[in-house]
C-alpha positions, 0 to 999 in steps of 0.5 A, a space after each residue: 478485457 486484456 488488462 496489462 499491469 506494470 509494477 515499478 517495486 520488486 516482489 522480492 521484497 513486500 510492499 504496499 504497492 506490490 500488495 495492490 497490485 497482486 490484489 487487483 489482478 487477482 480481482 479483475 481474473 476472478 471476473 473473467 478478464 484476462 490480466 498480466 503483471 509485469 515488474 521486478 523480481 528475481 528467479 527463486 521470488 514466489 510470484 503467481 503465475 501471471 506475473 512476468 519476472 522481470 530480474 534484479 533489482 537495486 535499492 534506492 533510498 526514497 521518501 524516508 524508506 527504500 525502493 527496489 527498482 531495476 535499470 538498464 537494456 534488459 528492462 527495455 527489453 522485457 517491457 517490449 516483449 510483454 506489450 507486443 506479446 500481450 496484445 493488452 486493451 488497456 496499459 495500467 502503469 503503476 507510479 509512472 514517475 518511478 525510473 524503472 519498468 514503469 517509466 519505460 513502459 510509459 515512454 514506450 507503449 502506445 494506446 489506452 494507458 492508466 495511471 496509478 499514483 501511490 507516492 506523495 512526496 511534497 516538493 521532490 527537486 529532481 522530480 521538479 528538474 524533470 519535469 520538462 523531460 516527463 512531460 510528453 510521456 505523462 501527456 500519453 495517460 489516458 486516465 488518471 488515478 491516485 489512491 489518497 487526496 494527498 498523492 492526487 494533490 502532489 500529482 496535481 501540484 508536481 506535474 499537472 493532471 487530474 487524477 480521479 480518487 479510487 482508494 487502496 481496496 482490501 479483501 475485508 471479508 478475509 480479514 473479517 473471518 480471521 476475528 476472534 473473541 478477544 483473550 483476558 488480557 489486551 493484544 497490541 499489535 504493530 507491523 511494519 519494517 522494524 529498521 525503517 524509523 518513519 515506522 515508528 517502531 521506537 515510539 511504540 516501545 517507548 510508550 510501552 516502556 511507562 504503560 503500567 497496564 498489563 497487554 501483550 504485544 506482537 511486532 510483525 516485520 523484517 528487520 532487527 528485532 529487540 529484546 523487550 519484555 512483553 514484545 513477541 517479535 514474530 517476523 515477516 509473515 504470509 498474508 494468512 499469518 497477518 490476518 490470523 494476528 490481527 483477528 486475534 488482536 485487540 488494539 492495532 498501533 501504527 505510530 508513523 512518522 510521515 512519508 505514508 500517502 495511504 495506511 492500508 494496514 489500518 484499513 485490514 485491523 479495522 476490518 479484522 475487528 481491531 481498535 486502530 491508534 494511529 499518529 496524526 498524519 494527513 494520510 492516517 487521518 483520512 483513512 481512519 476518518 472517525 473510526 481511529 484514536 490519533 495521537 500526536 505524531 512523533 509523541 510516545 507520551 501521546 501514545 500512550 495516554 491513548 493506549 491507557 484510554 482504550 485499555 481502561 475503557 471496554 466501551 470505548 474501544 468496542 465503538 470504535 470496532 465497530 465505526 472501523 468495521 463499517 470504515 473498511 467496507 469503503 475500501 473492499 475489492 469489490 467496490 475499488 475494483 469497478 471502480 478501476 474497471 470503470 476508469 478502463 472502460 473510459 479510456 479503451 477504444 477498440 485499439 491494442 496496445 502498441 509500442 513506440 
């Protein structure tokens, strides 16, 4: 099958969106199909070799954090030469909702076209003032996908659809391999962009402030780094670099405040043999289902009475290890990837993609 995939973020700057879709391709390459990614990303950016550059991008604030999306002629231009070039079977858009090249190649391509929803920001007024704009080229998908309950509900309640669930998917047996027996003394681990407040990096610290036991604690992430005692502020890391951080690690914090529709990193700790605490939000909470401690969102208090838990109890955090290792394997790429292949195999009747 000839398989084009749009992404609306840029590769200049990683992201959970990107991650997917990179993953997803890699997949669906490795069985045998032929697949093209096209979305932003500027000449000196390392992308592999299926991925089609699309340029610049511009960041615009959104939902709490920053999306890096591109405008203008050259966008139209680019998504008509990728859709007449690649002569695709089916058309994956990724966030059709999002004005950049998703948006275009949605008004644009003709044919058996998928969606993907990721975003689930309740009640968007611009998207609500759009809605009568979006509506006859949303009309053009042919199967609907969202990764959580809370982006199919948000898509259901915002523009109509009915988007079937297929999670996030994650390479567990990488993470798996990564793990290693734990040190004498526990390991924190947190990622995330450290100036972005909904990641909840100062709650983190602010528990750790009172904690009185003794832990290291490793911070991944672009952004300011702090000078905090104890904290080891390692920076953006390679794919390899994070699963060799989380397999070492014993306890993974992911203290969010909102503005999350899925948690994949906590699907990775749980994989890479960590025990995940996590804040009390609708998306975590699904994820983690009963393999994760949550605490009260926003409360470094909270916080750290969980961390005091798992630290001072071995038993404990070794159960939920094990529930988080058997979690994950909902949400391994093999299992996600026929999934997406089989909403393909719906929506495909023998047509090529075409251009309006």
């Amino acid at each position: 099958m000839r398989i084009g995939i749009i992404c609306p973020y840029s590769f200049d700057e990683p992201g959970g969106v990107q991650a997917h879709i990179l993953d997803l391709a890699q997949v669906l390459r490795g069985r045998g199909h032929h697949v093209e990614v096209l979305g932003p990303a500027s000449e000196g950016t390392s992308v592999p070799e299926f991925v089609t550059r699309g340029g610049r991008s511009v960041p615009i604030r959104y939902n709490g954090s920053v999306a890096r999306l591109s405008f203008g002629p050259a966008v139209r231009a680019k998504v008509r030469d990728f859709l007449l070039r690649g002569r695709f079977d089916v058309l994956h858009i990724h966030e059709p909702n999002s004005p950049s090249y998703s948006m275009v190649a949605l008004w644009m391509a003709t044919g058996p076209i998928v969606a993907t929803y990721h975003a689930s920001s309740a009640g968007s007024f611009m998207l609500q003032l759009a809605r009568p704009l979006l509506r006859p080229a949303l009309e053009k998908i042919r199967g609907g996908i969202a990764v959580s309950e809370m982006a199919r509900r948000w898509q259901v309640e915002q523009l109509g659809g009915d988007p079937v669930l297929i999670p996030n998917g994650v390479d567990t047996a990488r993470f798996a391999a990564a793990r290693r027996a734990p040190g004498e003394i526990p390991e924190i681990v947190f990622l995330g962009r450290l100036d972005e407040p909904r990641k909840g990096l100062d709650i983190l610290l602010d528990a750790l402030a009172d904690l009185a036991r003794p832990v290291r604690v490793t911070v991944i992430g672009g952004g300011r780094p702090r000078q905090v005692p104890g904290v080891t502020f390692v920076g953006r890391v390679s794919e390899e670099e994070k699963a060799a951080i989380l397999g070492r690690a014993d306890i993974y914090v992911a203290p969010n405040t909102g503005g999350e529709s899925f948690g994949i990193v906590l699907v990775e700790a749980m994989a890479a043999g960590c025990a995940v605490v996590a804040s009390d939000i609708e998306a975590f909470a699904a994820v983690a289902d009963d393999a994760a401690l949550l605490f009260r969102t926003g409360s470094a208090p909270a916080l750290r009475e969980q961390l005091r838990t798992l630290i001072d109890a071995p038993a404990l955090r070794a159960r939920l290890i094990a529930a988080g290792e058997q979690r994950a394997r909902r949400f391994d790429w093999d299992t996600v990837a026929s999934d997406v292949l089989t909403v393909y195999e719906t929506v495909a009747d023998g047509s090529t993609v075409g251009v309006e």
